[in-house]
DRENBA-184678 format. One record per residue (C-alpha): residue number from 0; z, x, y. Coordinates in steps of 0.25 Angstrom, whole numbers, m for minus. Last residue first. Example, Ala and Ser with C-alpha at 12.3 -4.5 7.8 and 13.67 -1.06 7.14 Angstrom:
# residues 2
atom seq: 1&up: 29&east: 55&north: m4
atom seq: 0&up: 31&east: 49&north: m18
END
This chain:
# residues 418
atom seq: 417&up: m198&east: 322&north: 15
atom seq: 416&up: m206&east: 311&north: 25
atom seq: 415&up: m200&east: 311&north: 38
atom seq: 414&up: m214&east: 317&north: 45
atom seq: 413&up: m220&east: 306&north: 37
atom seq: 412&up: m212&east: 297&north: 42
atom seq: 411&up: m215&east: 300&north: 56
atom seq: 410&up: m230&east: 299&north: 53
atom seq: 409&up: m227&east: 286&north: 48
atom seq: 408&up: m222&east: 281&north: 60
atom seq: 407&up: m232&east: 287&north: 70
atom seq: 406&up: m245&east: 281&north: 64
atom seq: 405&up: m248&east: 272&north: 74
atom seq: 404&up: m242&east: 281&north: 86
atom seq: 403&up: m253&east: 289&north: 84
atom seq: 402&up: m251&east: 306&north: 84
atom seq: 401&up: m248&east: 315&north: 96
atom seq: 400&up: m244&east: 327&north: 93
atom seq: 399&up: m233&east: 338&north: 98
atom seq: 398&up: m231&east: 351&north: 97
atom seq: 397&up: m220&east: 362&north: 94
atom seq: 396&up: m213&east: 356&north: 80
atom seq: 395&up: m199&east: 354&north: 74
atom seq: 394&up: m198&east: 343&north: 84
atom seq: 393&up: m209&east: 335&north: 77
atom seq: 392&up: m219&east: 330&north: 87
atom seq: 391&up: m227&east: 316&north: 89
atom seq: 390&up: m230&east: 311&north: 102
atom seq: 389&up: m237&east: 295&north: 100
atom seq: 388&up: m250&east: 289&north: 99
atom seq: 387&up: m256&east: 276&north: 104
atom seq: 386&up: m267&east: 285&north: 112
atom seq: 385&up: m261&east: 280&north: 125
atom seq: 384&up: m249&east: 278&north: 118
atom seq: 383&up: m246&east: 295&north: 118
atom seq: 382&up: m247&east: 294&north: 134
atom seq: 381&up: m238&east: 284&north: 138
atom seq: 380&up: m228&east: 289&north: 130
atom seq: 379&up: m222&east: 290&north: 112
atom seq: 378&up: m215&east: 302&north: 109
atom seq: 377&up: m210&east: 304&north: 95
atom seq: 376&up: m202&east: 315&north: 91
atom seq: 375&up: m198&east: 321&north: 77
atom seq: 374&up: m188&east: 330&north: 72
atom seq: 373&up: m178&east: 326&north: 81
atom seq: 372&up: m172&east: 339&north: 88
atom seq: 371&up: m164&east: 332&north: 98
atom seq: 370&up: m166&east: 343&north: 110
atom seq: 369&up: m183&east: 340&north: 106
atom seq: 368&up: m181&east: 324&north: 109
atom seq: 367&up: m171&east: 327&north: 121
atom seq: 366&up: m182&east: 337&north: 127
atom seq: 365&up: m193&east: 328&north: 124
atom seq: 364&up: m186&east: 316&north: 131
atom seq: 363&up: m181&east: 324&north: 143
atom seq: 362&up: m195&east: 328&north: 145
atom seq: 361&up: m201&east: 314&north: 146
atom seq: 360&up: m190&east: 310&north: 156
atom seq: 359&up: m181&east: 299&north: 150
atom seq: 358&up: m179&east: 286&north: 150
atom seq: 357&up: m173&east: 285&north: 135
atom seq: 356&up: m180&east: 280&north: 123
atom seq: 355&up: m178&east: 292&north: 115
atom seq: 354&up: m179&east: 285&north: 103
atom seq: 353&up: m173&east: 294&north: 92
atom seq: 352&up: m178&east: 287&north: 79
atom seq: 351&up: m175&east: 289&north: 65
atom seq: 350&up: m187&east: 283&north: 55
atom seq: 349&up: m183&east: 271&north: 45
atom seq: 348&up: m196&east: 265&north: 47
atom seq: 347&up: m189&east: 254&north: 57
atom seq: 346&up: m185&east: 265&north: 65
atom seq: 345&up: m198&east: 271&north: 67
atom seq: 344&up: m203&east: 257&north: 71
atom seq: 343&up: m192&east: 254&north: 81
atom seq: 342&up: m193&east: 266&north: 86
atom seq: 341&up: m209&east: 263&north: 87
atom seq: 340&up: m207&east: 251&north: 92
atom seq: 339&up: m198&east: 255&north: 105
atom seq: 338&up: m207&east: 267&north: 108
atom seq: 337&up: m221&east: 258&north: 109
atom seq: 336&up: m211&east: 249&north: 119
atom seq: 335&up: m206&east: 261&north: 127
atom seq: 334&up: m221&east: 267&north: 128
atom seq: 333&up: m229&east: 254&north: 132
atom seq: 332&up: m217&east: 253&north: 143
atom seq: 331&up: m221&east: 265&north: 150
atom seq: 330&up: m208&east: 272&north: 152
atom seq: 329&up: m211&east: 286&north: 149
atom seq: 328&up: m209&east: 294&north: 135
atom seq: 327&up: m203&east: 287&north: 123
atom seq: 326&up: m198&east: 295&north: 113
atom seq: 325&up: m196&east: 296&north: 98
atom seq: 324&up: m188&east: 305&north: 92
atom seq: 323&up: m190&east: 303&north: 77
atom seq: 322&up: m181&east: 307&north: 65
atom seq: 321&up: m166&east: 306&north: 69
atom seq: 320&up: m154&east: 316&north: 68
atom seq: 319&up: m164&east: 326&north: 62
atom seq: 318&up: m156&east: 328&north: 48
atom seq: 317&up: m167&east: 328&north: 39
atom seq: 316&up: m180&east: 332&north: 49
atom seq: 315&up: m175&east: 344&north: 54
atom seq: 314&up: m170&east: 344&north: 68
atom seq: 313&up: m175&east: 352&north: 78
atom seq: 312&up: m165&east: 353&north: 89
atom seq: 311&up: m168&east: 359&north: 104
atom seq: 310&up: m180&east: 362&north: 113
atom seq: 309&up: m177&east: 376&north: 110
atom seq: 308&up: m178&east: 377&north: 98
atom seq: 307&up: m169&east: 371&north: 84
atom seq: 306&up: m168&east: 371&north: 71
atom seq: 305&up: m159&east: 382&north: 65
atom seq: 304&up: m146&east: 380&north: 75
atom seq: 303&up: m149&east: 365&north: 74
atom seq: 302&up: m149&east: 365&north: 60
atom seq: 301&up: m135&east: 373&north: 59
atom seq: 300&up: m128&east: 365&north: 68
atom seq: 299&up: m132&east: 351&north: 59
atom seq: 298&up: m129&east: 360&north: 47
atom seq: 297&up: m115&east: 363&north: 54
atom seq: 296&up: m112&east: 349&north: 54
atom seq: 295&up: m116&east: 345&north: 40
atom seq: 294&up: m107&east: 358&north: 36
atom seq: 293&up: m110&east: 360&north: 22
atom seq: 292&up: m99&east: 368&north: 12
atom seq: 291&up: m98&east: 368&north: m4
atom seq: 290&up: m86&east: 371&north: m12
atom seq: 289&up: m84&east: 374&north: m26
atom seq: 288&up: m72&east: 372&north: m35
atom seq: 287&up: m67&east: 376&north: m50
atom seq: 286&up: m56&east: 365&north: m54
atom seq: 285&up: m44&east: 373&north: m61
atom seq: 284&up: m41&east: 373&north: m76
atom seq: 283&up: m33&east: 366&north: m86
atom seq: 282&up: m36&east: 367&north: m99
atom seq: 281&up: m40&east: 355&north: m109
atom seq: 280&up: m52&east: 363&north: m115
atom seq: 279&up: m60&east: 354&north: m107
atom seq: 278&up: m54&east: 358&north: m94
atom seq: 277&up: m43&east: 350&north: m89
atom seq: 276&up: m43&east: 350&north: m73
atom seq: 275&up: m36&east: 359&north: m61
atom seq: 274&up: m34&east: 355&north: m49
atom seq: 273&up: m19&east: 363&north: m45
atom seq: 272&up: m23&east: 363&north: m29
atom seq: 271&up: m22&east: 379&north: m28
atom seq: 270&up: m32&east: 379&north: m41
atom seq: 269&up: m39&east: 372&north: m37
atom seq: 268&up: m43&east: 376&north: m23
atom seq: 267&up: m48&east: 391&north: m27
atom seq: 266&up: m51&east: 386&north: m40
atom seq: 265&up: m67&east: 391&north: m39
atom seq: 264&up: m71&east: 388&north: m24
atom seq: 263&up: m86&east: 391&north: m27
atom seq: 262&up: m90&east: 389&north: m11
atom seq: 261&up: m103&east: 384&north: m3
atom seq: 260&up: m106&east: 385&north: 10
atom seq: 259&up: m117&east: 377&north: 20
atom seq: 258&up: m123&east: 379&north: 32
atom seq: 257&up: m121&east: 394&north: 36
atom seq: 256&up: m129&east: 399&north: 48
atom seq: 255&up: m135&east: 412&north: 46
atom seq: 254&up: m141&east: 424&north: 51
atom seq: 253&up: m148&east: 434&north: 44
atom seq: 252&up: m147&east: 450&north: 38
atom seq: 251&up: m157&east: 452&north: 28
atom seq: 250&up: m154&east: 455&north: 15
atom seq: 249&up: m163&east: 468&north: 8
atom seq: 248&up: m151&east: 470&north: m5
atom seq: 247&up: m157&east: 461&north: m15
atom seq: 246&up: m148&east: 459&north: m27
atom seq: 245&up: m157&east: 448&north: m30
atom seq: 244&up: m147&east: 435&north: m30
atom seq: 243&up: m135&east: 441&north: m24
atom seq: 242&up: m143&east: 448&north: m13
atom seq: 241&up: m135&east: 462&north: m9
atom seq: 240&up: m125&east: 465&north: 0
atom seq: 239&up: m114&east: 455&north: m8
atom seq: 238&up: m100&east: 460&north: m5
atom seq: 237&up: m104&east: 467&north: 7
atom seq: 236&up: m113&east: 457&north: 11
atom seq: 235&up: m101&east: 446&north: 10
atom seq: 234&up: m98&east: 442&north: 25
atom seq: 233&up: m112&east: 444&north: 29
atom seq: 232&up: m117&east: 431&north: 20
atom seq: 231&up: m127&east: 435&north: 9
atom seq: 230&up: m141&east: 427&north: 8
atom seq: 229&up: m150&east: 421&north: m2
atom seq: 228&up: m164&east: 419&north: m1
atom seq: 227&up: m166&east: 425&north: m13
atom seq: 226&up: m179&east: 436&north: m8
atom seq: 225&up: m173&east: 435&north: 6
atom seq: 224&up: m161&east: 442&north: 3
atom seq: 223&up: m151&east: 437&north: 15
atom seq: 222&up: m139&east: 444&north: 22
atom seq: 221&up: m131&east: 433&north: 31
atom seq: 220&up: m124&east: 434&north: 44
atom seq: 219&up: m117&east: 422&north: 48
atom seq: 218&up: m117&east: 415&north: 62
atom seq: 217&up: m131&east: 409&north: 62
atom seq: 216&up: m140&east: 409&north: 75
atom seq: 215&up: m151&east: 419&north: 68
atom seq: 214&up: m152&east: 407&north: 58
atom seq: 213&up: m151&east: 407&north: 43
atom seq: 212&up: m146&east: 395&north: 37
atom seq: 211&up: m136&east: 399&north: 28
atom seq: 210&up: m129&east: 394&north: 16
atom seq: 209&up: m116&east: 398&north: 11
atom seq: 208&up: m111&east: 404&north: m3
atom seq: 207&up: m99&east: 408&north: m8
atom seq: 206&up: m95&east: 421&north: m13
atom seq: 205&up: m84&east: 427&north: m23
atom seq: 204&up: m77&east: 415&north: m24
atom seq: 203&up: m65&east: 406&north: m16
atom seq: 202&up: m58&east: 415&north: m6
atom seq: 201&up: m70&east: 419&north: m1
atom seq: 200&up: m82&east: 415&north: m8
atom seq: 199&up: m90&east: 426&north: 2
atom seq: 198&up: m104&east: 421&north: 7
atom seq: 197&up: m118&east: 421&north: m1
atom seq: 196&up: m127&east: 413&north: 6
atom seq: 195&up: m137&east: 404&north: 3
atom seq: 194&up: m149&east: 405&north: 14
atom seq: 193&up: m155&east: 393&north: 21
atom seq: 192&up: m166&east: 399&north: 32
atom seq: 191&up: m178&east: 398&north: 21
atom seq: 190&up: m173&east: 384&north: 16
atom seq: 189&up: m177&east: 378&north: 31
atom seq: 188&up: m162&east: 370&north: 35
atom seq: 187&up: m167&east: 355&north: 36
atom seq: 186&up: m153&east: 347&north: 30
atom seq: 185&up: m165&east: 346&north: 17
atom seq: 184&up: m164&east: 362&north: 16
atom seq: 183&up: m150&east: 364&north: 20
atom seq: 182&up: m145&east: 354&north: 9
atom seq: 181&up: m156&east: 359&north: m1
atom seq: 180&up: m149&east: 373&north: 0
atom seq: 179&up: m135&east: 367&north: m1
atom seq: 178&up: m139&east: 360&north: m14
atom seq: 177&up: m144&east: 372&north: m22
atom seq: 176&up: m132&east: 380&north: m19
atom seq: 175&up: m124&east: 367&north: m24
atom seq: 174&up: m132&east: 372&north: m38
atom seq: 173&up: m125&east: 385&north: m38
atom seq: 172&up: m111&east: 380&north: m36
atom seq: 171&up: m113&east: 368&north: m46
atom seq: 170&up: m116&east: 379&north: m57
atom seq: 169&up: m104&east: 389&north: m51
atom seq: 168&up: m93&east: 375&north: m51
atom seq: 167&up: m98&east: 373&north: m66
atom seq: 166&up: m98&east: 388&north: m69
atom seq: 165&up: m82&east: 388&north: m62
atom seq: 164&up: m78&east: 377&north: m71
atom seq: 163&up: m73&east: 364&north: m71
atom seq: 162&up: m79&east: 362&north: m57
atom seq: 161&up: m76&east: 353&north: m44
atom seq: 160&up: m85&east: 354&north: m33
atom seq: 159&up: m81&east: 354&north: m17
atom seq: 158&up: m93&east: 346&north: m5
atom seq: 157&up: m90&east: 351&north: 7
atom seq: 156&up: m98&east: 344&north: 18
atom seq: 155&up: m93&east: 347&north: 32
atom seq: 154&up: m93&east: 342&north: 47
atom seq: 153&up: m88&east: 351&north: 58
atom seq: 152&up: m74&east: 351&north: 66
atom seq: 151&up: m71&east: 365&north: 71
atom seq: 150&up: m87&east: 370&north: 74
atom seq: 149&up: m95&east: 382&north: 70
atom seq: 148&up: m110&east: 377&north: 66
atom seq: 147&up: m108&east: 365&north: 75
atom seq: 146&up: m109&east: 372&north: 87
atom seq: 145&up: m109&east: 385&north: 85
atom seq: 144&up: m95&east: 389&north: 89
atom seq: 143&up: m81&east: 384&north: 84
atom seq: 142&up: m73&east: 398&north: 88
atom seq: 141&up: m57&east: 398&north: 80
atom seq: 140&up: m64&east: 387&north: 69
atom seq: 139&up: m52&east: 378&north: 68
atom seq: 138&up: m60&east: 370&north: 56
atom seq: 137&up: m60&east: 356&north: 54
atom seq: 136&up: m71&east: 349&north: 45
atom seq: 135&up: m79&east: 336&north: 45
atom seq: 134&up: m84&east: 329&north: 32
atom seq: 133&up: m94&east: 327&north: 22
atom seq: 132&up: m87&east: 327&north: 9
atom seq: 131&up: m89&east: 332&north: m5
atom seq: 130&up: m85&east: 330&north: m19
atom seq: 129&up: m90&east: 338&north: m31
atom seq: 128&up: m88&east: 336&north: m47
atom seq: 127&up: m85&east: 345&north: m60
atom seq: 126&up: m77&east: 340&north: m66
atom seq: 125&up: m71&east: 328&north: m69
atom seq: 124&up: m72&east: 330&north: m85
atom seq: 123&up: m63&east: 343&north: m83
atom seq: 122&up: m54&east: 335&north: m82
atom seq: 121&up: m42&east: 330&north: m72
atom seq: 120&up: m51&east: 329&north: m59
atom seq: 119&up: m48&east: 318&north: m49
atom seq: 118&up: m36&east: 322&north: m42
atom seq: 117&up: m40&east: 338&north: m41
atom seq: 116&up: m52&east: 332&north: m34
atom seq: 115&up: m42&east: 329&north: m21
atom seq: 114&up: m33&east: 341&north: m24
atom seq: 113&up: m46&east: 349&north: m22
atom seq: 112&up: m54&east: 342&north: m11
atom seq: 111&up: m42&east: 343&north: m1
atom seq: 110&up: m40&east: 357&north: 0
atom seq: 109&up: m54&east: 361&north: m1
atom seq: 108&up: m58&east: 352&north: 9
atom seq: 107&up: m61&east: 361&north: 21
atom seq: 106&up: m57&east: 361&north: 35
atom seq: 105&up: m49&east: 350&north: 34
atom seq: 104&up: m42&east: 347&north: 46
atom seq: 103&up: m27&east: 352&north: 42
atom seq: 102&up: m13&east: 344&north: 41
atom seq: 101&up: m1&east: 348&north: 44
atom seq: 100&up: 12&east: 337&north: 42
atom seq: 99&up: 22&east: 337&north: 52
atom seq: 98&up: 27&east: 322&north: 50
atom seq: 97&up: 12&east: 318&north: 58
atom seq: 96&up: 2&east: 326&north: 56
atom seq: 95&up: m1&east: 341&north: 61
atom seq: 94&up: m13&east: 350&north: 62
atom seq: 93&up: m21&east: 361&north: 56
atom seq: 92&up: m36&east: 365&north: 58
atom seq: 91&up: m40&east: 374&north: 49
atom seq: 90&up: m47&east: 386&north: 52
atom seq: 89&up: m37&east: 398&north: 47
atom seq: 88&up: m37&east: 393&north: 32
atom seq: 87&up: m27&east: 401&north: 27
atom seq: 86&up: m16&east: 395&north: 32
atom seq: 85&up: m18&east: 380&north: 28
atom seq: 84&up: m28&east: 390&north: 17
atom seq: 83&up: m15&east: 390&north: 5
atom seq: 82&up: m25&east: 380&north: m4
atom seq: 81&up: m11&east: 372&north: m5
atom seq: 80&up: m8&east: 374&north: 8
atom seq: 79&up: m19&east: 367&north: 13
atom seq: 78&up: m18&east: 358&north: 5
atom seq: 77&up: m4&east: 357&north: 9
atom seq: 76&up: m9&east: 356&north: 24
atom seq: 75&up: m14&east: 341&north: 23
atom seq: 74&up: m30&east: 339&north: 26
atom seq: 73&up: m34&east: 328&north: 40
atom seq: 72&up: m51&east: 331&north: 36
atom seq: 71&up: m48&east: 320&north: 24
atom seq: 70&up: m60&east: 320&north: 12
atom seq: 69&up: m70&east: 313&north: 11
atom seq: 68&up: m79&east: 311&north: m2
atom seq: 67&up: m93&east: 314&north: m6
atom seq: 66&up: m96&east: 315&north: m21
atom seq: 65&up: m106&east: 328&north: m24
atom seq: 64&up: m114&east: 329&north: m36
atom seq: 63&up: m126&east: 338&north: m29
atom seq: 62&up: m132&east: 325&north: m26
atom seq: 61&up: m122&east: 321&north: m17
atom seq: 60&up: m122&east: 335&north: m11
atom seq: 59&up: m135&east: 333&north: m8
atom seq: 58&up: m135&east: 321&north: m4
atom seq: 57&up: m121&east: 321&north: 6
atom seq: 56&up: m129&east: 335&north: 12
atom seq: 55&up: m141&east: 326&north: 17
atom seq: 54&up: m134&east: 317&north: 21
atom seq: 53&up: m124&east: 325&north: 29
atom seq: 52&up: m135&east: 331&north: 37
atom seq: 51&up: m140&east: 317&north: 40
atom seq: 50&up: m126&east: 312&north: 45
atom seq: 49&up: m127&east: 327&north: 53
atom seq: 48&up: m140&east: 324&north: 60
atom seq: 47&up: m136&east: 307&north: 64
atom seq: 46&up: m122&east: 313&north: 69
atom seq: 45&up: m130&east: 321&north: 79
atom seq: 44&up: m137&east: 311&north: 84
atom seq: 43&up: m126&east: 302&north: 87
atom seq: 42&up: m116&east: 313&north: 92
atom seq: 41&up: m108&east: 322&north: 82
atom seq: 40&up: m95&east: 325&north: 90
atom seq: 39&up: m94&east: 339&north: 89
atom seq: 38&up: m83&east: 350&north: 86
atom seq: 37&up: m81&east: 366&north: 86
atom seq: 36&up: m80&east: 369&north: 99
atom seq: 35&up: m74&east: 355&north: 108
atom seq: 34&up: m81&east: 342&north: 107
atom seq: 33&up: m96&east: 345&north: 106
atom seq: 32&up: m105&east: 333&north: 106
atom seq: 31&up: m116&east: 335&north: 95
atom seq: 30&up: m133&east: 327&north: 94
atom seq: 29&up: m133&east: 325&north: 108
atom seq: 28&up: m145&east: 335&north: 110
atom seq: 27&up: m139&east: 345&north: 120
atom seq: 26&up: m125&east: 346&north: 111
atom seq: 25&up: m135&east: 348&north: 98
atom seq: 24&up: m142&east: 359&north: 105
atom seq: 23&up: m131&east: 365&north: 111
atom seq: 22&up: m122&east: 367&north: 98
atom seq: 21&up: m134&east: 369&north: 88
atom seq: 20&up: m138&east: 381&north: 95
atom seq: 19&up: m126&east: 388&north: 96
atom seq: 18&up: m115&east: 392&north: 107
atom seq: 17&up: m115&east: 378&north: 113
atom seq: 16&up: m100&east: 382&north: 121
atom seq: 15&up: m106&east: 378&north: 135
atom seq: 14&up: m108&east: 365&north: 131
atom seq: 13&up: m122&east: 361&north: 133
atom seq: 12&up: m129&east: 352&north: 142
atom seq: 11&up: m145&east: 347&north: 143
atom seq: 10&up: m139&east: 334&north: 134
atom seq: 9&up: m145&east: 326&north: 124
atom seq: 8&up: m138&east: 312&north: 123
atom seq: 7&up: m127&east: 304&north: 114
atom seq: 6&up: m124&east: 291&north: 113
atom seq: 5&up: m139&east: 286&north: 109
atom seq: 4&up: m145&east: 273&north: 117
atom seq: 3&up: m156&east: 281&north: 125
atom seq: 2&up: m159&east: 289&north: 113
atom seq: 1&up: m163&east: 275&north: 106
atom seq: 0&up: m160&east: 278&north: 90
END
């Protein structure tokens, strides 16, 4: 990818509404283009990060049993009504069609999931089973802030599991903990700063669990016990002050930014909804129901927030939107050609390449290449060819080296390796 050829380009300027981190650095560095509060265009760069943060989820909730489907964002109000939340539910967005009918963006899939699994499950046999979607959400947040931690319209995986029991939907609950931990690990979150939560069930169980990423920028104030590496959201304390694996009663107050959320719905939807199966007694019993929550676009926020400095983005290697920032620095010709083949060669290798091929002063380019945040840059001038050599750093470190441009392409996937 030539910078000089890309739609979108870094920027000095920030609305005056960036109230967070990921908001002005990810506006400066061409990666989000802010409509109105609460909703973003994802511009190329960006869209290459949260493609590869969906991967990464799709795998593992593949491999966890999960079938992806689609379902509609445009929802009818008698499901709505069925679930009694097209009151209840004070975030949605409502509208009206043609012939009068009210509709609703769907802010969740609850409503829509159920009947749709209630139509192909008649027996015990068919059960248990998972579907999940990748897809955006609409929710009339009064104050959209944060940039994409907070936002109106925002990308969501909800992935819904289907039980004949309450121990089978308790088994699979426990094990999806599991799952969301190695999410956040391989999406580039450090496991010492990802915490399992303890949050109220609301309406649905006793408690429900989210997963922080503990950060003094975070909007949610969590009790942790460092000896289970386990934490109580502030909403609950009084219901749970003590650690519910150890019964320790030291926690220390943190701050945290919840990334992920997971629910034991019991038959709170199926039983409004009628979806009930034959057991193998022949009775007929409702479908037990979990619910479990990633926002791809609010992991994106969230991984800016944790890793950054001052310079800008500093992307971890797995969902970096490209792997190699490569720049050519002056207009000696020996330069642009050596930069030509060695994007062509890194590209050939299956390596990504930002090629900042633009005319630009020396200082501009650096800035750009440490505002972008790719993990690792390249520098080729006038001055490393003398010694047939080129600038290596990693952005995720202070100083640079000069190492021989001979070797550079196996040194770069060595640096990829694992």
């Amino acid at each position: 990818m030539r910078y000089s050829q890309i739609f979108s380009k870094t920027s000095k300027t920030v609305s005056h509404d960036a109230d967070s981190a990921n908001a002005k650095l990810l506006i400066q560095g061409g990666f989000i283009h802010q409509e109105i509060a609460g909703v973003y265009t994802f511009l190329p760069l960006g869209l290459r990060t949260l493609r590869k943060i969906e991967q990464v989820i799709r795998e593992e909730m593949e491999a966890f049993g999960g079938q992806e489907i689609l379902m509609p964002a445009l929802t009818p109000k008698s499901a709505w009504q069925t679930t009694d939340r097209w009151d209840g539910f004070d975030v949605l967005f409502k509208l009206e069609g043609a012939g009068s009918k009210e509709y609703a963006l769907g802010a969740t899939h609850e409503e829509i999931v159920t009947p749709l699994a209630k139509d192909y499950t008649f027996s015990y046999k068919d059960l248990p089973f998972a579907v999940f979607q990748i897809q955006n959400k609409f929710r009339n947040e009064p104050r959209a802030k944060s940039g994409l931690l907070r936002g109106r319209e925002f990308l969501m995986k909800d992935l819904y599991s289907f039980h004949a029991s309450e121990s089978d939907l308790d088994a699979y609950y426990e094990k999806s903990k599991d799952v969301y931990l190695r999410i956040f690990e391989r999406l580039g979150f450090d496991p010492k700063i990802t915490v399992t939560t303890y949050a109220s069930g609301g309406a649905f169980s006793q408690f429900s669990h989210e997963f922080q990423v503990l950060s003094e920028v975070g909007e949610d104030t969590v009790y942790m016990c460092e000896k289970c590496h386990l934490a109580i959201n502030k909403e609950i304390i009084d219901a749970q002050s003590t650690c519910p694996s150890c019964g320790n009663a030291d926690l220390l107050e943190k701050k945290g930014i919840e990334v992920g959320n997971i629910f034991k719905l019991g038959t709170r939807f199926s039983e409004p909804f009628g979806f009930k199966f034959t057991d193998e007694d022949g009775q007929m019993k409702p479908a037990q129901m979990g619910c479990y929550g990633i926002g791809p676009s609010r992991i994106m926020g969230s991984l800016v927030e944790v890793y950054h400095d001052d310079q800008g983005i500093v992307w971890p290697k797995s969902v970096a939107p490209l792997q190699v920032h490569l720049a050519s620095l002056g207009k000696d010709e020996i330069v642009q050609a050596t930069c030509d083949k060695l994007y062509q060669d890194l590209k050939d290798q299956g390596i990504e390449v930002l090629y900042d091929d633009r005319d630009r002063q020396v200082g501009a380019k650096l800035a750009d290449a440490d505002l972008i945040g790719i993990p690792l840059r390249v520098v080729v001038s006038k001055r490393t060819l003398e010694s047939d050599s080129v600038e290596w750093k990693e952005r995720s470190v202070s100083d640079a080296e000069t190492i021989p441009l001979a070797g550079l392409i196996e040194k770069v996937k060595e640096c990829f390796s694992g």
